[in-house]
Every structure is written in C-alpha cells, then in structure tokens.
N, C-alpha and C positions, 0 to 999 in steps of 0.2 A: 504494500500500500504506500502510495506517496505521501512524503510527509505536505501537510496543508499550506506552509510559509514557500512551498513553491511553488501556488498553484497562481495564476496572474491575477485571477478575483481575490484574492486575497490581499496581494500588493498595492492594488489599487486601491482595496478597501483600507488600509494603512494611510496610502496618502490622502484617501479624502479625509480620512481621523486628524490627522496631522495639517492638511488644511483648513478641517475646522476649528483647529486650536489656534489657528492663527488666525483666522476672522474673528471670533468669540473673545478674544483676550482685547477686541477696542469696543468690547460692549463697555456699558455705564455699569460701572459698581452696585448700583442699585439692583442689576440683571443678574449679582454672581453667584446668586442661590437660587436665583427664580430659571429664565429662559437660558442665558447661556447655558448653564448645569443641564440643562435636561435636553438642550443641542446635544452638547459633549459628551453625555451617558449615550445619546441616540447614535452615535459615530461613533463610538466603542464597539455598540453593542453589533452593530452590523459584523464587522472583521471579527469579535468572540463568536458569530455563529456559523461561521465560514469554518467547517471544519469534516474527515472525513463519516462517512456513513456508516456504520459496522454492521452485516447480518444481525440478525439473532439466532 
C-alpha cells in the first residue's frame, strides 16, 4: 500500500492548509477564536482525511 504523503491530493491539500494560514493570520483579532479558527480547523481537516482505505 502506498504511503498517503505521496499521493498528489494530499500535497495539494497541504498547500491549501498552508495557504490558508496565511490568508487567516491578516484576519482582525476579534476573528481569532471565532471565523479564522474554524477556517483553519476546516483546512486541516481536509488533508487528516486524505488517507488510505483498509479492507475489513
């Protein structure tokens, strides 16, 4: 089975995590628990689910 950090949707889901930490970081202070945070969890969580299938 191929490991998943080689797979190219993976990669890309990285950069986009990574480019939205750099959009997100010129939010207002007042956003850094509200909207940014739950941007940045939403960009995470894409590339955590990127990962292989196993049988059962």
């Amino acid at each position: 089975m191929r490991n998943f950090r080689n797979l190219e949707i993976w990669k890309k889901a990285i950069e986009l995590t990574k480019l939205i930490y750099k959009i997100t970081d010129d939010f207002p202070a007042t956003e850094k628990y509200g909207l940014k945070s739950q941007i940045q969890r939403a960009a995470v969580s894409v590339a955590s689910n990127i990962h292989p299938v196993k049988s059962l």
